[in-house]
C-alpha positions, -999 to 999 in steps of 0.1 A, spaced: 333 -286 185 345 -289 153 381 -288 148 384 -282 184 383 -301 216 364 -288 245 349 -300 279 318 -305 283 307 -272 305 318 -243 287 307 -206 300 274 -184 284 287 -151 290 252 -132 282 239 -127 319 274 -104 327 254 -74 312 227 -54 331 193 -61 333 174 -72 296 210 -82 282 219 -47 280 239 -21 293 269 -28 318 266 -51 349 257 -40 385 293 -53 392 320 -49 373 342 -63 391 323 -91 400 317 -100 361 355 -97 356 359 -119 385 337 -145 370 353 -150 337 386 -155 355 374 -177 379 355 -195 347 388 -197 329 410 -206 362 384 -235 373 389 -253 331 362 -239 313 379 -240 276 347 -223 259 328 -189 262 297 -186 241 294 -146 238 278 -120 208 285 -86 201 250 -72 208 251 -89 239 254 -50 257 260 -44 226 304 -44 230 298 -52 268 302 -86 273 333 -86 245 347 -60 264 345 -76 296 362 -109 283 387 -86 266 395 -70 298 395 -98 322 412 -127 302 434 -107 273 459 -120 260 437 -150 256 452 -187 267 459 -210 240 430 -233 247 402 -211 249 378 -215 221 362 -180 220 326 -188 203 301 -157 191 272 -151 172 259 -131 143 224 -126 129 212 -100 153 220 -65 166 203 -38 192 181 -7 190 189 24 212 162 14 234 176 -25 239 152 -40 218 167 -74 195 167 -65 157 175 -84 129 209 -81 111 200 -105 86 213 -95 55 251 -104 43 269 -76 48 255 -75 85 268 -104 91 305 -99 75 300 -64 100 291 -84 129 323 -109 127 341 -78 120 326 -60 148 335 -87 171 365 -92 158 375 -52 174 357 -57 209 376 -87 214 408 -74 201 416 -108 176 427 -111 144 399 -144 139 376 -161 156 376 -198 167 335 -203 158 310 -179 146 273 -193 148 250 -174 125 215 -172 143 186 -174 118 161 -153 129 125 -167 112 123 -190 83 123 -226 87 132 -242 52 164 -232 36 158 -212 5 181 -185 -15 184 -158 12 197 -191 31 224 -196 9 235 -160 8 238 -164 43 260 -189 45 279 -179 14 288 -146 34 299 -167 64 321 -192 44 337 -163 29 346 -145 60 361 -180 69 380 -179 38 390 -143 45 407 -155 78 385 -139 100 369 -171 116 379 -208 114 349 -227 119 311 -222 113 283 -226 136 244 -223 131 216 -214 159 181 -214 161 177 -234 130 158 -265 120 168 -303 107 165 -293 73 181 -261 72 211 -284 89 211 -307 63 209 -277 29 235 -260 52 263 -295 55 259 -294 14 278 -260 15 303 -262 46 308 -283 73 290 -275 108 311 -269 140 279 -267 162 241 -261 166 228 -235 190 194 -240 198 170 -242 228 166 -272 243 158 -283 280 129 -305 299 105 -278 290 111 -276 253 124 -303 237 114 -289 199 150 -295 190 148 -326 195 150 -340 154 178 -314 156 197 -329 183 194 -366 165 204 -351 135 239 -339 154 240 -370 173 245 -389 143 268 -370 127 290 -360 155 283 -325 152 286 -305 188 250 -297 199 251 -269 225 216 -264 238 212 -220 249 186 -213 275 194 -252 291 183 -236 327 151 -226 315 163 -186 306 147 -183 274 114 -175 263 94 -197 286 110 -186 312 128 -208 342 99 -219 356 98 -241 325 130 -259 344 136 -250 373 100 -251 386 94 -288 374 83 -311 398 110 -340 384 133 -317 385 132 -304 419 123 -343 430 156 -356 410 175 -324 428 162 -336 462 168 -372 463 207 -363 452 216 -337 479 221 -314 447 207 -281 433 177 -281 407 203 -264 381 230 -291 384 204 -319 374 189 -297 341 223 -298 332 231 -331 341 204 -342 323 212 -324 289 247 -337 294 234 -373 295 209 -372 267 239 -369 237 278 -374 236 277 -343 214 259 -322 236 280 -290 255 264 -270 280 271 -233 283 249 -223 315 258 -183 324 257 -162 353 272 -133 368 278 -152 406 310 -170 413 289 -189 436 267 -198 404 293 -205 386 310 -232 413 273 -249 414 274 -251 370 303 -267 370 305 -290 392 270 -307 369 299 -320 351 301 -351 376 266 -355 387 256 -390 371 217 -394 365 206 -434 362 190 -444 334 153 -441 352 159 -404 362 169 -398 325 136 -410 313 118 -396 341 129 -359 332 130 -366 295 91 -378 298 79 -347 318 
């Protein structure tokens, strides 16, 4: 990822919050539980934001793993923010963004941040606003406050303007056997070894996990290996680049065993194409 070397399953902290991504968990101490346990079993990465909450999910890696190993690679986001009823809204604009590294910056109580992603939010062609994005996140990296950049939810072309300015530490986008739009995306990082760490790889997103979890190659491929539906969706992103990284979440240690232990599940070459063709 980057300048950084990580294994392959990393840790999507975004399911520790309560229910819609906001407010705190059910279980604290459960959530706490899982980022140790996360951290104790090798996961090196933990894909969190601020507005995830907002400040909970920071503040529960704050509290269960500060002061942070060495080798964890801490990555957030910044693009977005959270009404007082929940809702997702924009934080677009340059400043936002310089207040959202800053604001992450306090919750997880570090001086800079391995990776930042900025998450584009509309707009599919690079354009001026574009570059006043990224101008705002190149100089919070020059400022110290982050040491590598990241982009989600973007397109091939937006990749390509954006390599012109900086270099790329990842891509964040969706990407699983339901939705495969990222596809040109995911060749594009493929060929330039850039990490491509597909969000909502269970099916968690907007099409919900039906979409995954519910397919009927899936659940066959799952079958015929003794294993759960999960552990082949991730098996099968794992296979389908060298630069991909998989950052499943969940707020069960059980859940949690079950993610990482996709890591070793091997797919031939025709259950590959039979999920990829579904």
């Amino acid at each position: 990822m980057g300048p950084f070397s990580v294994s392959a399953v990393g840790f999507g902290a975004m399911r520790l919050t309560g229910p819609g991504v906001f407010g705190p968990p059910g279980d604290r101490g459960e959530a706490l539980a899982v980022l140790r346990e996360a951290v104790a079993s090798g996961v090196d990465h933990i894909d969190t934001a601020q507005f995830y909450g907002p400040d909970v999910v920071n503040e529960l890696i704050r509290d269960a793993l500060y002061p942070y190993p060495d080798d964890l690679i801490l990555v957030s986001k910044v693009g977005a923010a959270r009404d007082r009823q929940g809702r997702i809204i924009a934080a677009q604009q340059p400043a936002q963004l310089r207040q959202g590294i800053e604001d992450n910056l306090r919750t997880l109580s570090v001086d800079a941040l391995p990776v930042v992603n900025l998450r584009l939010i509309g707009g599919s062609e690079p354009d001026a606003f574009f570059d006043d994005q990224l101008a705002a996140m190149v100089g919070a990296r020059d400022d110290g406050l982050l040491k590598a950049i990241g982009l989600s939810n973007i397109t091939s072309a937006q990749l390509l303007h954006a390599l012109q300015v900086t270099d790329v530490a990842c891509v964040q986008n969706e990407f699983h056997v339901g939705n495969r739009v990222s596809q040109p995306v995911l060749d594009e990082c493929t060929r330039r070894g850039i990490a491509f760490v597909p969000f909502a790889s269970l099916g968690f997103g907007m099409t919900g996990p039906d979409a995954v979890l519910g397919r009927s190659a899936v659940m066959e491929e799952a079958a015929r290996l003794g294993v759960r539906p999960a552990q082949v969706a991730l098996a099968w992103a794992l296979a389908v680049s060298p630069t991909v990284l998989v950052i499943p979440g969940t707020s069960s240690r059980r859940h949690l065993r079950d993610n990482l232990a996709a890591a070793s599940i091997e797919l031939d070459a025709e259950a590959i194409h039979r999920l990829s063709s579904t």
